[in-house]
C-alpha positions, 0 to 999 in steps of 0.5 A, a space after each residue: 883591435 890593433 889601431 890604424 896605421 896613422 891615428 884616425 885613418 882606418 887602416 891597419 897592418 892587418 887585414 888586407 896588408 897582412 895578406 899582401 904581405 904574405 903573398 910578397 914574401 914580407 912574411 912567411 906564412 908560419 908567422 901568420 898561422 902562429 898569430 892566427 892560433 895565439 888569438 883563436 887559443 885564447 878565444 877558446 880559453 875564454 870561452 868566445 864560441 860560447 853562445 851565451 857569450 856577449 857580443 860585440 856592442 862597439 864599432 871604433 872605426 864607425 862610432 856613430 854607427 848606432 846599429 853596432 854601438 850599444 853605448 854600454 855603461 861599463 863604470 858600474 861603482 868604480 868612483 868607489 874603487 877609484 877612491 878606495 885606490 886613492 886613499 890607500 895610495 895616499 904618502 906619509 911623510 915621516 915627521 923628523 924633527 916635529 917640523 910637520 904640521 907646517 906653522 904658516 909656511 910663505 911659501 910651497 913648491 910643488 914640482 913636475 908635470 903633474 903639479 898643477 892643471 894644464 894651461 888649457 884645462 884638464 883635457 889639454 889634447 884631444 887624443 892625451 898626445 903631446 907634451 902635457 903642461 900639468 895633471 891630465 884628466 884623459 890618459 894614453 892608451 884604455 885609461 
């Protein structure tokens, strides 16, 4: 799907506008046969024309729309994944002059955008746009 042209409006650059365009000279027509053959070459190498290949089960410029919709669970055990990453992802800080473990430290700085929960709670933006306070729960983009 290549999004709306502004969030939540239902229109796009493509479709229709991409027509006009067309027809008024904005581009030319090889410009549209060349975006028309990366996307039907890739359908073909993934194997799209396949009868046995899924459906489409998702409508997002018509969520509610329960007919398309089929609400598939795709998590599977990612939590596992998502703990696994996490795990291995873990710094190591080296240990110069035995000061590690800290003995009753006063007090910790921890710093940056990510160092705390967002003062409005983990979901600070309905759409994770703006300028984050802390860590978000939802990301940008298919996060």
């Amino acid at each position: 799907m290549p999004g709306d042209i502004t969030f939540d409006s239902g229109t796009s650059y493509f479709g229709g506008n991409l027509t006009a365009y067309v027809q008024n000279d904005t581009i030319p027509l090889s410009r549209l046969d060349d975006m028309a053959t990366r996307i039907i070459a890739a359908w073909y190498y993934m194997h799209q024309d396949d009868p046995s290949y899924p459906t489409v089960n998702f409508n997002a410029f018509q969520p509610d729309d329960e007919a398309t919709n089929e609400r598939v669970d795709v998590q599977d055990d990612h939590d596992v994944l998502v703990r696994k990453i996490g795990a291995a992802s873990t710094i190591l800080l080296k240990n110069v002059n035995c000061t590690l473990p800290l003995k009753a430290p006063r007090s910790i700085v921890l710093v940056g955008s990510d160092a705390g929960p967002p003062i409005v709670g983990p979901n600070e933006y309905f759409d994770a746009g703006g300028d984050p306070t802390g860590t978000l729960a939802l990301a940008w983009g298919s996060g």
